[in-house]
N, C-alpha and C positions, 0 to 999 in steps of 0.2 A: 599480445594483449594478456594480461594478467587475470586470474579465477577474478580477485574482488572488482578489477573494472568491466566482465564483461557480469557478473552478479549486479552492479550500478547502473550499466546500459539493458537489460534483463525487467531491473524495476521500473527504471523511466519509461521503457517500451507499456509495460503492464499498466501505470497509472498514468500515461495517456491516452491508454486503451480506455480505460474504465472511466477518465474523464470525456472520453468523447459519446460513452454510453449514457452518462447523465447529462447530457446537453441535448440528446433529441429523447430522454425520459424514459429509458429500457431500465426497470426495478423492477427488483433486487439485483439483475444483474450488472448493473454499476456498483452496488454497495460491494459487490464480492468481488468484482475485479479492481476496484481501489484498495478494501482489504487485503487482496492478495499483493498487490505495489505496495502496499504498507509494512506489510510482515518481511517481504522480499528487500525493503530498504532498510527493516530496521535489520532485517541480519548483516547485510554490508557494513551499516553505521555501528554494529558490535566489532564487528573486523576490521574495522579503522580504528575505533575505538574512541569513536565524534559523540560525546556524553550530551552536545545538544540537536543531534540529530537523531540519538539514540530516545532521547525526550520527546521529540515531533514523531516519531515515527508511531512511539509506546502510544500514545495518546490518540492517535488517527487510528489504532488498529483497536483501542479500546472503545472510540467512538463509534465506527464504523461497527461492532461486535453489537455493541449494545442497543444500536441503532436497527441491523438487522434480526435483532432475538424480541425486539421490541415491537417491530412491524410483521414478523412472522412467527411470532409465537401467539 
């Protein structure tokens, strides 16, 4: 198995970890284990170099940031 596929099996593991944390309501730490699958997929999607998954990723980790500086700040 190659660095970027086990980096992809890595993020999937983390953000449906973090999805499974928002579904029975554990915040903030669902917001930081989704952001950590987001930032971990968007470096994969730089090393593929998938420009719209590089976009989904930028944007979930932007939301998620902003999301959690907004609820905890």
């Amino acid at each position: 198995m190659s660095t970027v596929d086990r980096i992809k099996w890595l993020a999937t593991v983390i953000t449906l970890s973090g999805a499974v944390l928002a579904s029975v309501g554990i915040y903030p730490w669902s917001a930081i284990v989704l952001n950590l699958g987001s930032a971990t997929f968007l470096v994969w999607s730089i090393m593929i170099r998938d420009r719209a998954m590089i976009t989904v990723n930028f944007g979930l980790l932007a939301i998620y940031t902003i999301g959690l500086s907004i609820k905890l700040l």
